[in-house]
C-alpha positions as CSV (number, residue, x, y, z in Angstrom):
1,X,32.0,-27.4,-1.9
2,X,34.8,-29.9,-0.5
3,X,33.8,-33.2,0.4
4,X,33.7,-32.4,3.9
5,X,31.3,-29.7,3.6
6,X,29.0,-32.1,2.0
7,X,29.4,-34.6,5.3
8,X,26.9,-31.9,7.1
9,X,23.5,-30.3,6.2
10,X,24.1,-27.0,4.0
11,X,23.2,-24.0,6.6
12,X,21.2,-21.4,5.4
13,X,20.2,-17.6,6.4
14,X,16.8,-16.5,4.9
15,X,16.6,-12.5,4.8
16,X,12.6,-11.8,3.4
17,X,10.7,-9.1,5.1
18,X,7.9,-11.2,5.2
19,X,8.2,-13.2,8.7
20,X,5.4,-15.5,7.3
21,X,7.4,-16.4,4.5
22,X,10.5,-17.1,6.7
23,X,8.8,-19.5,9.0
24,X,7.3,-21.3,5.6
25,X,10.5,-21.6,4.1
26,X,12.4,-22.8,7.7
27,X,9.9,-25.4,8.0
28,X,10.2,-26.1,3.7
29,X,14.3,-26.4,3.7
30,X,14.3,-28.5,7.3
31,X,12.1,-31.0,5.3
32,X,14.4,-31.0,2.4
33,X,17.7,-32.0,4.9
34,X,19.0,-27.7,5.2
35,X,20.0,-26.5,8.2
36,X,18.3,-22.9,8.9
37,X,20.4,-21.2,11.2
38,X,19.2,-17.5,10.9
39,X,17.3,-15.0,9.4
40,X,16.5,-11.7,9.1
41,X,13.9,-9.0,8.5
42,X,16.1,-6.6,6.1
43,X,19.2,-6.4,4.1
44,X,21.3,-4.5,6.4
45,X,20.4,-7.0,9.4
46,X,21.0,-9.8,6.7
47,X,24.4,-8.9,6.4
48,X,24.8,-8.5,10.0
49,X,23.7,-12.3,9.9
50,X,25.7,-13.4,7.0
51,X,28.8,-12.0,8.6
52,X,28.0,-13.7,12.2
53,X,27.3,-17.2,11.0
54,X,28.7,-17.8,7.6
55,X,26.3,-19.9,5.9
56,X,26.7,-21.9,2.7
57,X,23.6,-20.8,1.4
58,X,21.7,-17.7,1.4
59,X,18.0,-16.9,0.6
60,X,17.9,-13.6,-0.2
61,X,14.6,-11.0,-1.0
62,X,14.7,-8.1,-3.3
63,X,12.2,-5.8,-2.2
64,X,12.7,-5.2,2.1
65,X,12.9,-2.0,4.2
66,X,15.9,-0.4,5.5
67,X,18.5,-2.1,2.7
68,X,16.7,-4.0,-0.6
69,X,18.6,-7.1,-1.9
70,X,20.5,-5.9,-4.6
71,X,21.9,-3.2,-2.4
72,X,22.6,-6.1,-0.2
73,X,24.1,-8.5,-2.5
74,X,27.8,-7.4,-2.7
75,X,28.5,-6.9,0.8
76,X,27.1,-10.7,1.6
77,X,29.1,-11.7,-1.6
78,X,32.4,-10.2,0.1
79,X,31.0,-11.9,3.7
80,X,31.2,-15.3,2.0
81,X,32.2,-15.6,-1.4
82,X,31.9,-19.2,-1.5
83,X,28.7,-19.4,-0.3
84,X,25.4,-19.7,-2.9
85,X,23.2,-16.8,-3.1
86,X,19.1,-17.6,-4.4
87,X,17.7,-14.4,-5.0
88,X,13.8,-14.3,-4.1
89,X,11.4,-11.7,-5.7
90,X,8.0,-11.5,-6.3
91,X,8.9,-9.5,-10.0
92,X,8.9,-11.5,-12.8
93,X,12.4,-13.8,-14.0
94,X,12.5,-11.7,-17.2
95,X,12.1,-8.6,-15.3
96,X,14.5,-8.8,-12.4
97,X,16.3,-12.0,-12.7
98,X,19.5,-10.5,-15.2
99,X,20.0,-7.3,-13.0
100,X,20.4,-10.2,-9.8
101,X,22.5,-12.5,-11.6
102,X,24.8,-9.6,-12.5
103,X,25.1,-8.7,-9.1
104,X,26.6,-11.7,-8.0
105,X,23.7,-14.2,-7.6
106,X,23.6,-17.7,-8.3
107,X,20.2,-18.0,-8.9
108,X,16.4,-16.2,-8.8
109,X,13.3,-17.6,-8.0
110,X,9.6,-15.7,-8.4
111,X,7.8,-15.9,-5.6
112,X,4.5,-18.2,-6.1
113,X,6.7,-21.1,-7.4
114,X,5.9,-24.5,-5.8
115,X,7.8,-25.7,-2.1
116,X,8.9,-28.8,-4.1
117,X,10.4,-27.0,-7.6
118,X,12.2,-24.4,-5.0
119,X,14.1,-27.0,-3.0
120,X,14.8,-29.2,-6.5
121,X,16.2,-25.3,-8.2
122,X,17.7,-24.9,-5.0
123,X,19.4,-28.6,-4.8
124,X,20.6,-27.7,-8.4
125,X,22.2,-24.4,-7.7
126,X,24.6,-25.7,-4.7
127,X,25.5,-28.8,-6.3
128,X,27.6,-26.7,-9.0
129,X,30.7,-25.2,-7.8
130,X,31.0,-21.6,-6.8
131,X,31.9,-20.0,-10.4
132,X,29.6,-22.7,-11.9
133,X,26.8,-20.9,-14.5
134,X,23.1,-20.7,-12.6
135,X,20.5,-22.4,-13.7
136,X,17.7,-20.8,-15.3
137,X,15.7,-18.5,-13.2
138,X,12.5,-20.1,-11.6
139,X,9.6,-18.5,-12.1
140,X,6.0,-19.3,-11.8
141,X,3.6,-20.4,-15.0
142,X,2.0,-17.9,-15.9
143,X,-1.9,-17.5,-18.0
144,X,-2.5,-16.4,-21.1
145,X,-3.3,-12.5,-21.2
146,X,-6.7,-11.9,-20.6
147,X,-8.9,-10.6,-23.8
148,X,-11.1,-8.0,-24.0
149,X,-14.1,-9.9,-23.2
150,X,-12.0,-11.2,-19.9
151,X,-11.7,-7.9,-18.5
152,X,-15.3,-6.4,-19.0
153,X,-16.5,-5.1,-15.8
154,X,-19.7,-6.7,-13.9
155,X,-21.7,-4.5,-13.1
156,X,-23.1,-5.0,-9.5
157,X,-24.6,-3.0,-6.6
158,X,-20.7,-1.9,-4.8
159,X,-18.9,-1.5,-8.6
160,X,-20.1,1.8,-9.3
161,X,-22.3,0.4,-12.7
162,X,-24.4,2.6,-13.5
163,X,-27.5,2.0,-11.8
164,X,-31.3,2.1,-12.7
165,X,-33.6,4.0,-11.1
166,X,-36.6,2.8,-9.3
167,X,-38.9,4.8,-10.4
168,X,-38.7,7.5,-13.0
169,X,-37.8,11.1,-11.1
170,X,-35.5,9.5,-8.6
171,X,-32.4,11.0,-10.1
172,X,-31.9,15.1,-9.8
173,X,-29.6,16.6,-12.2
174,X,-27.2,17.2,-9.9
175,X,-27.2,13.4,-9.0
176,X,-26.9,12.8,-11.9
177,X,-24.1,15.5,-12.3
178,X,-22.2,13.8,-9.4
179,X,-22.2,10.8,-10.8
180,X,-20.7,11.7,-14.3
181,X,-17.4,9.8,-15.1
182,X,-16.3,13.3,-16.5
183,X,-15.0,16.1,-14.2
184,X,-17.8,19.1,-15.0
185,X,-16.8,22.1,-14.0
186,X,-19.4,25.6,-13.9
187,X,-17.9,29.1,-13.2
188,X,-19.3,32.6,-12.9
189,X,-18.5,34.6,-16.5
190,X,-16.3,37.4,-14.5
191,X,-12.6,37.6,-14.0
192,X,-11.8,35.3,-10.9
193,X,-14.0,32.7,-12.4
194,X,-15.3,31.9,-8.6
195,X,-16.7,28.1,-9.4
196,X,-20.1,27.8,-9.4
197,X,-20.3,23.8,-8.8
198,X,-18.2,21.1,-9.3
199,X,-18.9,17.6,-9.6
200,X,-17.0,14.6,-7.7
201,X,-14.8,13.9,-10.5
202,X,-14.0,17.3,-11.0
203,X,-13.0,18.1,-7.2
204,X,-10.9,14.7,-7.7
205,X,-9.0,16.2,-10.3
206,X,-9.0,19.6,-8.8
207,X,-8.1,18.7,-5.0
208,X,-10.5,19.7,-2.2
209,X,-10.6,23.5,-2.6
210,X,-12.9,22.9,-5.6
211,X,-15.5,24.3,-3.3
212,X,-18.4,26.9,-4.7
213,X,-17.9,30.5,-4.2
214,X,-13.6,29.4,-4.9
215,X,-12.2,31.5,-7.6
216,X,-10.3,29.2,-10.3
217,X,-7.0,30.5,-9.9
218,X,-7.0,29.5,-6.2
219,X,-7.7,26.2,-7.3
220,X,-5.4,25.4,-10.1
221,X,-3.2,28.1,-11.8
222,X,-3.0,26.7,-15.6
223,X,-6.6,25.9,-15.7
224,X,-7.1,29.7,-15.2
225,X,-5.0,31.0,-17.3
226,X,-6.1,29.0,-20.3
227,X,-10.1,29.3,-19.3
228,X,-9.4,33.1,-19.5
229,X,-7.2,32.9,-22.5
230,X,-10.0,30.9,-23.9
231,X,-12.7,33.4,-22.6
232,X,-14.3,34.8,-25.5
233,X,-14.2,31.6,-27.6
234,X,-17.5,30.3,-28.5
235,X,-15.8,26.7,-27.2
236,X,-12.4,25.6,-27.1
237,X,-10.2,22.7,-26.1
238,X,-6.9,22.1,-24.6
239,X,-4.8,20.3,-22.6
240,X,-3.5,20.7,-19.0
241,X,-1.7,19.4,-16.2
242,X,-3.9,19.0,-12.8
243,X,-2.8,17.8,-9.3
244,X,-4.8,14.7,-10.5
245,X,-3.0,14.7,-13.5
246,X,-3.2,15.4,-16.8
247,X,-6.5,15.8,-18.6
248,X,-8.6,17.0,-21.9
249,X,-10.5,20.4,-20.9
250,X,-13.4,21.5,-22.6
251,X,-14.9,24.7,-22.6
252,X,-18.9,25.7,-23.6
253,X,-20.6,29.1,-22.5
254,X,-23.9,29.2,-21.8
255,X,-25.7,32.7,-21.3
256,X,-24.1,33.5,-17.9
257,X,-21.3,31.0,-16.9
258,X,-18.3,29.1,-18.3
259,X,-18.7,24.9,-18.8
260,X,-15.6,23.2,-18.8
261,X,-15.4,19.8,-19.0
262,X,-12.4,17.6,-18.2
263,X,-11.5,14.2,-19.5
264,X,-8.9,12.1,-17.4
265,X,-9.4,9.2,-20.1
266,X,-5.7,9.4,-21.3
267,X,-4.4,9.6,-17.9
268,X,-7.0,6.9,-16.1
269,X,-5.2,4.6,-18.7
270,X,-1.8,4.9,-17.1
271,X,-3.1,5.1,-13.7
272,X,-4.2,1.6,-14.6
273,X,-1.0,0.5,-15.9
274,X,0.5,1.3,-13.1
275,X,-2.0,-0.2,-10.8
276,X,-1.9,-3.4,-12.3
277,X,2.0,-3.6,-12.4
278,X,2.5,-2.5,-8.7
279,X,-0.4,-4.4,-7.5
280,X,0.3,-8.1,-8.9
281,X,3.8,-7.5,-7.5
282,X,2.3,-6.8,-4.3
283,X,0.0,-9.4,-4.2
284,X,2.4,-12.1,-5.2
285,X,4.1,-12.2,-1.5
286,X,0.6,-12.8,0.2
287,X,-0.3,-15.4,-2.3
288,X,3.5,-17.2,-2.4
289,X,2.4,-17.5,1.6
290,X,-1.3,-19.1,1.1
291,X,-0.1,-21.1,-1.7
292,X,3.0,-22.5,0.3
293,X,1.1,-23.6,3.2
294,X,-1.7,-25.1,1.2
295,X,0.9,-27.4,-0.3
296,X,2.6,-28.2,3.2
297,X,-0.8,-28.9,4.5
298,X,-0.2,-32.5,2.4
299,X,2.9,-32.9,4.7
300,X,2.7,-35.5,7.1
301,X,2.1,-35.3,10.9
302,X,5.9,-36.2,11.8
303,X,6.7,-32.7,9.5
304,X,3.8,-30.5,10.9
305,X,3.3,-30.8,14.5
306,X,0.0,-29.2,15.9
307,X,2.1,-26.3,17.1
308,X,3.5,-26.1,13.6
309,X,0.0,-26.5,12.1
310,X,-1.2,-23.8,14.4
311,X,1.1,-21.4,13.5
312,X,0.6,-21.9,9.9
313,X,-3.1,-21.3,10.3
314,X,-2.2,-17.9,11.6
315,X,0.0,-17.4,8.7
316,X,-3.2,-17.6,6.1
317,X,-4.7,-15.3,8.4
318,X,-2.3,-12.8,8.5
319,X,-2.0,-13.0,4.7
320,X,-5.4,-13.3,3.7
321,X,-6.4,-9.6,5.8
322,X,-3.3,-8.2,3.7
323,X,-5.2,-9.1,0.5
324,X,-8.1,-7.8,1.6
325,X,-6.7,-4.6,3.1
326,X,-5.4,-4.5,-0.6
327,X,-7.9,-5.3,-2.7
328,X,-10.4,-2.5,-0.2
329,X,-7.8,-0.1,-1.0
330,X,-8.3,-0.7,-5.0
331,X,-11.9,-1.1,-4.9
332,X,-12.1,2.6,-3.1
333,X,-9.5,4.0,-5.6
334,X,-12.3,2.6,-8.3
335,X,-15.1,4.3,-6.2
336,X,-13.2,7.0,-5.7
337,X,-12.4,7.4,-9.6
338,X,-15.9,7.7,-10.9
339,X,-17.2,9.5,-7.8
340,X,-19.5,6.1,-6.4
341,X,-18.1,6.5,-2.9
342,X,-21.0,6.0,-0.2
343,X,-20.2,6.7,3.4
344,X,-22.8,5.9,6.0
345,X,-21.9,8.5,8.3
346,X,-22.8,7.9,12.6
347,X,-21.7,8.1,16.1
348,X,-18.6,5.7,16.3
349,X,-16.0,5.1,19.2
350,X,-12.6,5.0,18.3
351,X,-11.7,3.6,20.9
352,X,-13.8,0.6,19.7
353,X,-12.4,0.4,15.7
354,X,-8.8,0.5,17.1
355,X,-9.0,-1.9,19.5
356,X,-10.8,-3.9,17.6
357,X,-8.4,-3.9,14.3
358,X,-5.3,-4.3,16.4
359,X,-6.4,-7.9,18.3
360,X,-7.6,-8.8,14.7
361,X,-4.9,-8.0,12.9
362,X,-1.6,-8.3,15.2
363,X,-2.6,-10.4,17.5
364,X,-0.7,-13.8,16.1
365,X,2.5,-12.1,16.2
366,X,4.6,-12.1,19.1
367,X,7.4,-10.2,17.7
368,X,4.9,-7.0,16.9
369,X,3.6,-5.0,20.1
370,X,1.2,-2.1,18.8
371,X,0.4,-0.2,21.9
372,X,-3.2,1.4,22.1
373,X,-3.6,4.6,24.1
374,X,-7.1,6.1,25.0
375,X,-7.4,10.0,26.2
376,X,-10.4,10.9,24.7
377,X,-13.4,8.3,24.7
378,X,-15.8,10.6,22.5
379,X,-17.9,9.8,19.6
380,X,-16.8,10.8,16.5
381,X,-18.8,11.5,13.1
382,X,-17.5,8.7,10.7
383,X,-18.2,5.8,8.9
384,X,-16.8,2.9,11.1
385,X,-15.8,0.6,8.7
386,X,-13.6,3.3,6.7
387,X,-12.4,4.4,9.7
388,X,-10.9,0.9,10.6
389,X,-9.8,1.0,6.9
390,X,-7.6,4.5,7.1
391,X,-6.3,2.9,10.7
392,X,-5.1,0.2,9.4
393,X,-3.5,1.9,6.4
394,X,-1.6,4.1,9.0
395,X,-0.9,1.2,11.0
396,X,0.4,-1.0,7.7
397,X,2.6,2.0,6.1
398,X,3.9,2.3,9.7
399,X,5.1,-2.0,9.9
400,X,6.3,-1.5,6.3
401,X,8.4,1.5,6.2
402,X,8.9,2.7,10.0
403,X,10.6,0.5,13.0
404,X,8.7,-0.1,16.5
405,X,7.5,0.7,19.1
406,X,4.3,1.6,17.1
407,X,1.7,3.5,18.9
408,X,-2.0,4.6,18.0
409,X,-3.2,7.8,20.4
410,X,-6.4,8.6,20.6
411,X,-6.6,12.5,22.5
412,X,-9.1,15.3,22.1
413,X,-8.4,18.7,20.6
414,X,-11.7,21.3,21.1
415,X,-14.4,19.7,19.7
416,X,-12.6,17.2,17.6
417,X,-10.8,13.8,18.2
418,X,-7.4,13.3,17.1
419,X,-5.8,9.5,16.0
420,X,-2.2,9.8,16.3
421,X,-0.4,6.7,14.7
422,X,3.1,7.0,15.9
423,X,6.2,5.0,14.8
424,X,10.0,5.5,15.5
425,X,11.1,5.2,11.6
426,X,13.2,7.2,9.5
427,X,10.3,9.2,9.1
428,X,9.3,11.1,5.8
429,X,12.0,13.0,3.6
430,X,11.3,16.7,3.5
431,X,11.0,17.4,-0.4
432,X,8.4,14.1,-0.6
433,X,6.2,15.9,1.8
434,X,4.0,17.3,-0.6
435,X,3.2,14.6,-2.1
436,X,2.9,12.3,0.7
437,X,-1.0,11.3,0.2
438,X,-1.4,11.5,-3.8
439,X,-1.8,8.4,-5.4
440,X,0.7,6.0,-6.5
441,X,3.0,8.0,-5.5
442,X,6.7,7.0,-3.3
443,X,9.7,8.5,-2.5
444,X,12.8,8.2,-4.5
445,X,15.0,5.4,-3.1
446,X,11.9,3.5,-1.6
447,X,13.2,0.1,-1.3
448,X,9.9,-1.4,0.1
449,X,6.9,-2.2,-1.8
450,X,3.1,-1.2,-1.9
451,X,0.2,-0.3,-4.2
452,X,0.9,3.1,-3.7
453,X,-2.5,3.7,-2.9
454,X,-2.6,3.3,1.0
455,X,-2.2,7.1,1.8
456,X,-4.5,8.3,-0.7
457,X,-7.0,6.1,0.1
458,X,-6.7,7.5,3.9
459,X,-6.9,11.0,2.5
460,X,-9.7,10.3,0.4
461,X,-11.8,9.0,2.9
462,X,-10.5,11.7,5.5
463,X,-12.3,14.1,3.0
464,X,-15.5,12.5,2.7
465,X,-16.1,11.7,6.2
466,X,-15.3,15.7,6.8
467,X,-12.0,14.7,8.3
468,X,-8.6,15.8,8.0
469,X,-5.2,13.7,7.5
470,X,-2.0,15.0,8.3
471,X,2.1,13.9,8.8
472,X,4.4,15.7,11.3
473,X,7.6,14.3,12.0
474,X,8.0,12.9,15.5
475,X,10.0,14.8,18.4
476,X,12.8,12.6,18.7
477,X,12.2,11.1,14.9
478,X,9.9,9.0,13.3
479,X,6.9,9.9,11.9
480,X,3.3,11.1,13.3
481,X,0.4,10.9,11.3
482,X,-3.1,12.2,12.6
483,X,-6.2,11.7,11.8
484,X,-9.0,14.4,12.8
485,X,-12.7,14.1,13.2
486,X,-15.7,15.9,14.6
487,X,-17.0,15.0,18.1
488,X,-20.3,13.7,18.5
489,X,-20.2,14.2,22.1
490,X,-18.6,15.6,25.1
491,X,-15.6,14.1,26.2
492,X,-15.8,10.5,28.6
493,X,-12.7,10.9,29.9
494,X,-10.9,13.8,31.9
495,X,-7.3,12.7,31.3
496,X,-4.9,15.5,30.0
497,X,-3.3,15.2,26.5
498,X,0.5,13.4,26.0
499,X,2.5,16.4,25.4
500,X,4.4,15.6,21.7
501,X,4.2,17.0,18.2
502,X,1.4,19.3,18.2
503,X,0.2,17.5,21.0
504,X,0.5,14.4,19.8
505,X,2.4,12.5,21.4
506,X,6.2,12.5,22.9
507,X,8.5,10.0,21.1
């Protein structure tokens, strides 16, 4: 950069979906002598930005909604080809870091790394010229792998240990059945095969049709056709592909029905892998937040005003309800898993959960306006708190993938209440449909992140709470997703439905 370029503070865009994490690094790169003078939410606004205001220096996040980063990249390397371009990402530098620099940054920093070593990598990275070689990615220090011993679960009352009885007798075989960390499957020794029972991890594996009385082949195709290839055989074992995934089946007969037992070992292994990879990426934006702030909390009062201060506060709020929301959504998977999830089922008002989440959760941010829209003010038969967790799973897929206004609609349908969560996104693509609500599951060409667990915890929970989930695309586009429950009561309220999708609501 010419002399006279260095006379003035660089000017910087920041483009990160996380509006947290902009407001911490605005506050960060005024302190170190930058000149923020925009940002933006996604890529394809970031290059709007880029364009407009032509900055020398461009903070730039991988993983956003609408346009990633790399998708991004060349257009705001055309925009201003001079200009410095500091990739942010909360993947790992070995991961991520080469695929950036090859398409045209100057430099990569994981999210997590210190305020202090981002504005000295940063410093380093525009004092070069433009062609100049990038430093080496910054990335956070990272701790040894954990041993064996390091990951051994402690058992305790919500893990889903097993547990010992009080007394000896309190346990029925078919508690104990229920509880097995093996899907156990009993059918009737005739041709259908109708299933006799069906344990939690089995009607995981099998989907909820799993039901007594079912016959097999209405459940799961290749399972019936290899239990009845396998009919006459004393035992046998083989391996087939479920909606739950892949699993070892077992077959025993006993005098008058068909056993079969199936082991999702093999596949629980890479259910983990893949929970562990998506999730620390997930978590690392929340924590790059929380960690930030901490450290500008040692900042003096001419740098953080008590406006500033304020603000910042509600930032670790915000952040700290999306690791929980997370972590909730992983600890249910687990419960979920080896069939430990308890419900306390009563009388709960909607009205109450929603309202309630929404002034919790969005309350300390003026740019989001979730509107809250009360037709039916009945009692419903759920668990309260799992309700406010599927809600706010709606509400959080809605904020990451979708575009406002966002709308939750609570309306009556006979003798069940409906929760419409409405938003005015690019809704959901036709041939993903199917497997909207299966877990860790996404779309191909999903540019934002997640756990991939959000949907399938809400389904999950729909299920146990004798509730339905379901997705219909908006009127006018977008994306409704409904949630229906059984009424406790009659209706409170003699206000007519919004007409909309399945009379839902009109978008």
């Amino acid at each position: 950069m010419s002399a006279a370029a260095r006379a003035r503070p660089l000017r910087v865009v920041v483009i990160d979906d996380t509006a947290d994490l902009r407001d911490l690094l605005r506050l960060a790169l005024g302190r170190g002598g930058y000149d923020v003078v925009g940002e933006a939410g996604d890529g394809r606004r970031g290059i709007e930005v880029v364009r407009e205001l032509r900055p020398d220096l461009v903070l730039l996040d991988l993983s956003m909604p609408v346009m990633d980063g790399l998708e991004a990249l060349p257009s705001i390397r055309r925009a201003v080809p001079r200009a410095k371009v500091v990739v942010l990402s909360g993947f790992g530098a070995t991961q991520m870091s080469e695929r950036a620099l090859a398409a045209g940054a100057d430099g990569y920093v994981q999210k997590g790394a210190s305020l202090d070593s981002l504005l000295t990598y940063v410093a380093e990275v525009t004092a070069g010229p433009p062609a100049a070689r990038a430093p080496r990615p910054l990335s956070v220090v990272t701790t040894p792998e954990p041993t064996a011993d390091d990951t051994a679960p402690v058992p305790d009352a919500d893990s889903g240990a097993t547990p010992a009885p009080a007394s000896a007798g309190q346990v029925s075989w078919w508690q104990a059945l229920s509880l097995a960390p093996m899907g156990i499957l009993e059918l009737a020794d005739e041709p259908l095969f109708r299933i006799v029972f069906a344990n939690t991890t089995a009607q995981r594996l099998l989907g909820p049709t799993a039901t007594p009385g079912t016959p097999l082949g209405f459940v799961s195709g290749p399972l019936a056709t290899l239990v009845a290839y396998h009919r006459l055989d004393a035992d046998a074992s083989f391996e087939v592909e479920l909606d739950g995934g892949s699993v070892r089946a077992t077959m025993r007969r006993t005098g008058w029905s068909v056993l079969v037992f199936l082991d999702s070992t093999a596949d629980d292994v890479g259910l983990l892998r893949r929970a562990i990879a998506t999730t620390a990426h997930e978590i690392r934006g929340p924590v790059a937040v929380i960690c930030g702030i901490a450290e500008a909390s040692d900042w003096g009062e001419s740098d953080l005003e008590p406006e500033v201060r304020g603000r910042l506060m509600g930032s670790v709020a915000r952040q700290a309800r999306m690791l929980d929301s997370i972590t909730a959504d992983l600890l249910t998977a687990a419960q979920v898993q080896h069939g430990t999830l308890r419900l306390d089922l009563r009388p709960v008002r909607p009205r109450q959960v929603i309202e309630s989440l929404v002034h919790d959760r969005y309350r300390g941010d003026p740019d989001l306006v979730v509107e809250v829209r009360i037709d039916d003010d009945r009692e419903v038969h759920a668990d309260a708190l799992r309700l406010e967790q599927m809600v706010g799973n709606l509400l959080g897929n809605a904020l990451k993938y979708a575009r406002a206004p966002f709308l939750v609609h609570v309306r009556g349908e006979g003798e069940r209440v409906c929760i419409d969560v409405v938003d005015h996104g690019p809704g959901v693509p036709e041939d993903f449909r199917g497997d909207l609500f299966r877990e860790f599951t996404r779309a191909s060409g999903t540019v934002a992140t997640g756990t991939g667990l959000g949907l399938y915890v809400v389904r999950t929970l729909a299920e146990a709470q004798h509730a339905s989930i379901a997705y219909a695309p908006g009127r006018y586009g977008g994306s409704v997703f409904t949630i229906s429950l059984a009424a406790a009561q009659e209706p409170l309220l003699a206000e007519s439905p919004v007409e909309g999708v399945g009379g839902a609501v009109e978008q």
